[in-house]
N, C-alpha and C positions, 0 to 999 in steps of 0.2 A: 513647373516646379515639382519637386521631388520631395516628400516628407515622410519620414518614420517616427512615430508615434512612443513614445518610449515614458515610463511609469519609472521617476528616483526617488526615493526618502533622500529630500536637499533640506533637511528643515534647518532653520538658525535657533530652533528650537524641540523639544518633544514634545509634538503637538498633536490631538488626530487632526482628522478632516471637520474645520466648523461647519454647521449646518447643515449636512449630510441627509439625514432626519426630517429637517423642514418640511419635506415633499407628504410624509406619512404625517404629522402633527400639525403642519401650517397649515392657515387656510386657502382653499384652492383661487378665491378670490380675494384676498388683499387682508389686512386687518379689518377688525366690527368692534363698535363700539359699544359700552355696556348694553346699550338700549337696543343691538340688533344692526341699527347704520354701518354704512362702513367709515370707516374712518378715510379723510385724504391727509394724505403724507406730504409734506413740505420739504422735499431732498435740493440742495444746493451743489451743484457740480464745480468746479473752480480747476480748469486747465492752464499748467504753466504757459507752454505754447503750443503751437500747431506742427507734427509729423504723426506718421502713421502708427509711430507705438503707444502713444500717447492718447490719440483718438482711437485707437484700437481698443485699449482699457476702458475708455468711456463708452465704448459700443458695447464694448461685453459684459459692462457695469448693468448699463439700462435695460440691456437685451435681457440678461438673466432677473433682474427683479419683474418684465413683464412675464417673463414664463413661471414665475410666482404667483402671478397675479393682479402685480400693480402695474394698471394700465393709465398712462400718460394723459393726462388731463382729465380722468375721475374718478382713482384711488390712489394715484399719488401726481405731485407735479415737480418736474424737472426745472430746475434755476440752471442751466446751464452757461457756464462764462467763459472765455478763453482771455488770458493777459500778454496773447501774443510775446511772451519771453520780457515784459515792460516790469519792473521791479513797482513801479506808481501806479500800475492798472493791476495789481493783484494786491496792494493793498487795500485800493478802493474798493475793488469788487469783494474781496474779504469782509468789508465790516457790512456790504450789503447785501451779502450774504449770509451770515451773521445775524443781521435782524430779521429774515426772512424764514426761516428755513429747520424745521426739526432736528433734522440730522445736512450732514454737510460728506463731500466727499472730493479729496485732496488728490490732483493727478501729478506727481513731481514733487521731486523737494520743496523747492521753492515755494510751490504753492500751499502745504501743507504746513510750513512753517510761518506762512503768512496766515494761514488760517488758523492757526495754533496760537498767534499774536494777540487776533483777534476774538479769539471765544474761546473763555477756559472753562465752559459749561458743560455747551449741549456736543453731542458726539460725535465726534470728527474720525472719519476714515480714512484712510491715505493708500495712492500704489503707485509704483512705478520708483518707489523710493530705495536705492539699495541700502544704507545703514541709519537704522531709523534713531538707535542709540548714540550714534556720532551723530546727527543732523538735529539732537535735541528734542527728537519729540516725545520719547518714550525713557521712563526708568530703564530697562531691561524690557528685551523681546517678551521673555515669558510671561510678566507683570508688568503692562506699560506704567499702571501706576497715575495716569494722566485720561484726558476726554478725546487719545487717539491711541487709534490701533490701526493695523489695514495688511497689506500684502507688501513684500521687499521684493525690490527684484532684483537681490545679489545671485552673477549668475556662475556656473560650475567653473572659472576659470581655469583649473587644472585641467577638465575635458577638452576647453577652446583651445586651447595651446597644443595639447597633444593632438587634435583634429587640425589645428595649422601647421602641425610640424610631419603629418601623416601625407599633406596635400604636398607639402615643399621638403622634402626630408634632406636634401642636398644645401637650406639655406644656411646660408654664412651672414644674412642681416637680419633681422624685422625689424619693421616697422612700428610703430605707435602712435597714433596721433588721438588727441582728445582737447577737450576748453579747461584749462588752466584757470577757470572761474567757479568751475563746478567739482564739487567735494567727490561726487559720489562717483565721477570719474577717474579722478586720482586715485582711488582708493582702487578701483579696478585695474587700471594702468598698473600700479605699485606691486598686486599681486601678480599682472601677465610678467611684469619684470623679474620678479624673483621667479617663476616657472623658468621664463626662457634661458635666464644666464644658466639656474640649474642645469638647462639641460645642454650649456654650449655653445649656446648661439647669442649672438653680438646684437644687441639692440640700439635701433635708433628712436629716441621720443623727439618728436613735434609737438605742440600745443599752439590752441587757435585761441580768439578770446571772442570773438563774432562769426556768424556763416559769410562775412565778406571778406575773411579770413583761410575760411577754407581752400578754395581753389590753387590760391597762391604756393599757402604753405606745403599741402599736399601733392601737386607737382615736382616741386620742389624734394619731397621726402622719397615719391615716387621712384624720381631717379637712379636711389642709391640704396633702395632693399630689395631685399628677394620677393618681401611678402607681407601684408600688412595686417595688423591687428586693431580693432575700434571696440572700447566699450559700449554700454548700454551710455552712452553723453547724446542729450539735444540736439544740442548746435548740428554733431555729425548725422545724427539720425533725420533731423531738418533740413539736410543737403544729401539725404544719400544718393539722390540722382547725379550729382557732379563725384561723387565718391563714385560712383561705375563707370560713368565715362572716362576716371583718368586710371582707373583700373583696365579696362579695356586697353587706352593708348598706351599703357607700359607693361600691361600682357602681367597684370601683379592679382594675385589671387588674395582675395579679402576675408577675414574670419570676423564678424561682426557678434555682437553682443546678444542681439534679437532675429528672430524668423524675419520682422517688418525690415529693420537695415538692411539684412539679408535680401529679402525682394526685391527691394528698391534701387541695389547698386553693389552687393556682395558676390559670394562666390558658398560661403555656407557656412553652419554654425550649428552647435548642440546648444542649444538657447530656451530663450521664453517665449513663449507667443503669450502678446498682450490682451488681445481680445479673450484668452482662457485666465489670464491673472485678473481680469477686471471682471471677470462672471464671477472669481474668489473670490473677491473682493464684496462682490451683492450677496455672497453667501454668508457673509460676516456681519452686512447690512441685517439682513434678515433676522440673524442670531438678536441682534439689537433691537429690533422694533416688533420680532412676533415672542419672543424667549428671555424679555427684559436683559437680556446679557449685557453685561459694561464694559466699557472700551479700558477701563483702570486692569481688568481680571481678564480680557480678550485679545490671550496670545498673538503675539505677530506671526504672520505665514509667509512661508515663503512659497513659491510657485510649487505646484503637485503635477503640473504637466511639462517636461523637458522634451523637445522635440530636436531631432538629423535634420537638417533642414539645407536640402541644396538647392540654389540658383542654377539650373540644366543651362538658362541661355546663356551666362554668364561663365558656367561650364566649357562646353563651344565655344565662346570666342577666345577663352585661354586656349583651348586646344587640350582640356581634361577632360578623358572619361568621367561623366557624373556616378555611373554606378561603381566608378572605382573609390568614392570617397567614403568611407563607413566609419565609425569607431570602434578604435580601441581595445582590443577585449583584458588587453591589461590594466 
């Protein structure tokens, strides 16, 4: 794999960098308590389902609050849950979560709004969320206003489009497919659309409503575009290994939402890596548990790290130069 490192101001808001600082002000070892002790932390994890951006977030969630300090099982303890995509196992584990747990931390719409059902108290974080203002959890980005704040991860759509239209610059279709279930899908879809027609090219959308949905439908879309575009949606992200395979057999170059889609069955993307939105994400943590900061006044962020991100093997089998894929400089 191929990655270039690249620094945007993409904020949804004017925000600096939270917790930046902690390093020089926090303690090297966890919270103390008035008396000297340290304090243990009670953090609740709650994953909508299982794929690699998803789990990626939750690694760069825990990973970065240990290199704070809080180490897993004696200055803080991880509740970690997954509701495998089940609407009844994220409510459950919501409310038992909910009684357990100081602070809480929401990976996915779904789960955030199930945790937001559940506790309008104690402080809830969220990522992997793209509009946290449509999906009800928040007043406004810059004033949630509410007991959540966290990281979006709406991504540069304008870039992704001109980086699909850079790889296939002869296309006369794209592609689209995504789950017609999930909001913060459509909302990415609806912007690739308004880019592409802009720029003259003829779209075709698909929509799935399960991952036993996928294969079919995508074959099927396969056949009949130049090139295909996938948001930052689950379901796809949850199958992106059958998204390469039928990329490969139709020789169709993928521009994917995330670096993780990307690996797993893309072709390349100017995207998110989750693993660096969910280390944001503990930075936010932090601001809350060592700097009393409130998740009502604790701006929402959007990703500070955008990454080039090419698939070389996946490169080669279209038969494209990898290093001929770069962005934009307009």
């Amino acid at each position: 794999m191929r990655k270039l490192m690249t620094k945007k101001a993409m904020g949804l808001m004017a925000t600096g960098l939270v917790g930046l600082t902690l390093a020089a002000c926090g303690s090297e070892d966890g919270g103390e308590s008035t008396d000297g002790e340290q304090e243990v932390v009670n953090v609740g994890i709650l994953q909508f389902m299982e794929h690699n951006s998803l789990t990626a977030a939750k690694d760069g969630f825990i990973s970065e609050m240990e290199d704070a300090g809080y180490v897993d099982g004696e200055t803080i303890n991880f509740d970690v849950m997954n509701a495998q995509g089940d609407q009844s196992n994220l409510q459950s584990m919501s409310e038992q979560l909910s009684g357990n747990n100081d602070l809480m931390l929401a990976i996915a719409t779904p789960a955030a709004q199930s945790l937001a059902t559940a506790e309008q108290d104690k402080p809830i974080l969220f990522t992997a969320v793209t509009d946290p203002v449509d999906a009800g959890l928040v007043e406004s980005n810059d004033a949630p206003g509410t007991n959540l704040t966290g990281t979006s991860d709406m991504v540069p759509i304008e870039e992704q489009i001109k980086l699909l239209l850079s790889i296939v610059p002869d296309a006369q279709t794209i592609g689209i497919i995504y789950n017609s279930s999930e909001p913060n899908s459509e909302i990415q879809a609806n912007l690739a659309i308004e880019q592409l027609e802009a720029a003259g090219v003829s779209v075709q959308v698909s929509t799935v409503t399960t991952t036993n949905d996928v294969q079919q439908v995508l074959t099927s879309l396969a056949s009949s575009v130049d090139a295909l575009y996938i948001p930052t949606d689950n379901t796809l992200a949850s199958t992106a290994d059958t998204v390469g395979e039928i990329a490969m057999e139709y020789q169709m170059p993928v521009v994917a939402g995330s670096t993780d889609q990307v690996e797993a069955g893309g072709l390349a993307t100017y995207g998110i890596n989750y693993e660096a939105l969910g280390r944001q994400t503990a930075l936010m943590a932090l601001e809350i548990l060592e700097n009393d900061a409130s998740p009502e006044t604790l701006a929402v962020e959007i990703s500070d790290d955008l990454e080039l991100f090419v698939n070389e093997e996946m490169a080669e089998a279209l038969g494209i130069d990898p290093d001929s894929i770069i962005l934009s400089e307009d």
